[in-house]
C-alpha positions as CSV (number, residue, x, y, z in Angstrom):
1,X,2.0,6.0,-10.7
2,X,0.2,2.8,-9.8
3,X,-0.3,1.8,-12.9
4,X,3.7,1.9,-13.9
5,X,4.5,0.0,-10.9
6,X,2.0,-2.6,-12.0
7,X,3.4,-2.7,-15.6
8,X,6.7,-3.0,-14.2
9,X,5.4,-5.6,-11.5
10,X,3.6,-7.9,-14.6
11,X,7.2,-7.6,-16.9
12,X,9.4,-9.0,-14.1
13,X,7.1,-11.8,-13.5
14,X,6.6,-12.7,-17.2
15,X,10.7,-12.3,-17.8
16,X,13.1,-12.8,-14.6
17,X,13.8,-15.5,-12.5
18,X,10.5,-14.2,-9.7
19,X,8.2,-16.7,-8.4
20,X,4.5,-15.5,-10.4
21,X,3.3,-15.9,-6.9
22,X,5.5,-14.0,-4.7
23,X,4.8,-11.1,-3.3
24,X,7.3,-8.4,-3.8
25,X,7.1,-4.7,-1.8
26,X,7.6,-1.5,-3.2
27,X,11.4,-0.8,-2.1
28,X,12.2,-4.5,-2.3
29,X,15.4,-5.5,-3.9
30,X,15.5,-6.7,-7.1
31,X,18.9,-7.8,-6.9
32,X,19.4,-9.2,-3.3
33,X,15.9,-11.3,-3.9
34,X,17.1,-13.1,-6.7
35,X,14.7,-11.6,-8.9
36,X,17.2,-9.7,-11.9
37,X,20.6,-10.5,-12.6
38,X,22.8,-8.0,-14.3
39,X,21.7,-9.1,-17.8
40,X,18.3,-8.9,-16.5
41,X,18.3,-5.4,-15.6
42,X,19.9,-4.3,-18.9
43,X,16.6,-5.8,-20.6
44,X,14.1,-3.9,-18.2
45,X,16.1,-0.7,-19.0
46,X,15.5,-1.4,-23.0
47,X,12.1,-2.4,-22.3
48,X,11.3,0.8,-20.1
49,X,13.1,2.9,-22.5
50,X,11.2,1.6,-25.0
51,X,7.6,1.3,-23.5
52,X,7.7,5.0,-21.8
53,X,10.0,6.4,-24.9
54,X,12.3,7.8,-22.7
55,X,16.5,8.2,-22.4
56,X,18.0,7.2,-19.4
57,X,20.6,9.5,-18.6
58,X,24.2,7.8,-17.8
59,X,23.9,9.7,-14.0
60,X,20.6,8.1,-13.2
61,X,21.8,4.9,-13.8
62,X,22.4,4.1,-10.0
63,X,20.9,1.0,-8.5
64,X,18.6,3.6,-6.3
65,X,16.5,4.0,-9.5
66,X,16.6,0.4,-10.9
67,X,17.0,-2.3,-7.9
68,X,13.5,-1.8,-6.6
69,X,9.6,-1.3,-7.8
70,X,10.0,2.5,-6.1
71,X,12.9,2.8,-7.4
72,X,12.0,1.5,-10.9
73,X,8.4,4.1,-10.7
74,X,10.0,7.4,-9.7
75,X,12.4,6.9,-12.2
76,X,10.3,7.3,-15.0
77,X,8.0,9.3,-13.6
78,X,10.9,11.6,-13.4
79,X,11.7,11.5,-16.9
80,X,8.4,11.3,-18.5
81,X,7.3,14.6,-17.1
């Protein structure tokens, strides 16, 4: 799991507005912090989608799963199983 959240960590630093030396926790929000707009979070879902060849189903599409690293890491735990 640590190793997702790290991936996940390294793409948000190399492709949203966060500050390469901020520190971000786990249940953070992406949103609130200024970290991912709307746009933003459409490209991590292509880019997670596409790096863990996974669907997202319509119902997990909830900022629960995508508006912090937790969030972000149980998802597709949860759906690469």
């Amino acid at each position: 799991m640590e190793h997702i959240k790290n991936d996940i960590l390294d793409y948000l630093k190399d492709n949203s507005f966060m500050d390469t030396n901020i520190g971000l926790n786990d249940n953070d929000s992406l949103t609130q912090n200024g970290i991912m707009d709307s746009i933003g979070l459409l490209e991590l879902m292509d880019y997670i989608c596409e790096k863990y060849d996974i669907e997202v189903p319509e119902d997990m599409l909830t900022p629960e799963n995508f508006d912090s690293l937790q969030g972000i890491t149980n998802l597709i735990v949860k759906l690469v199983k």
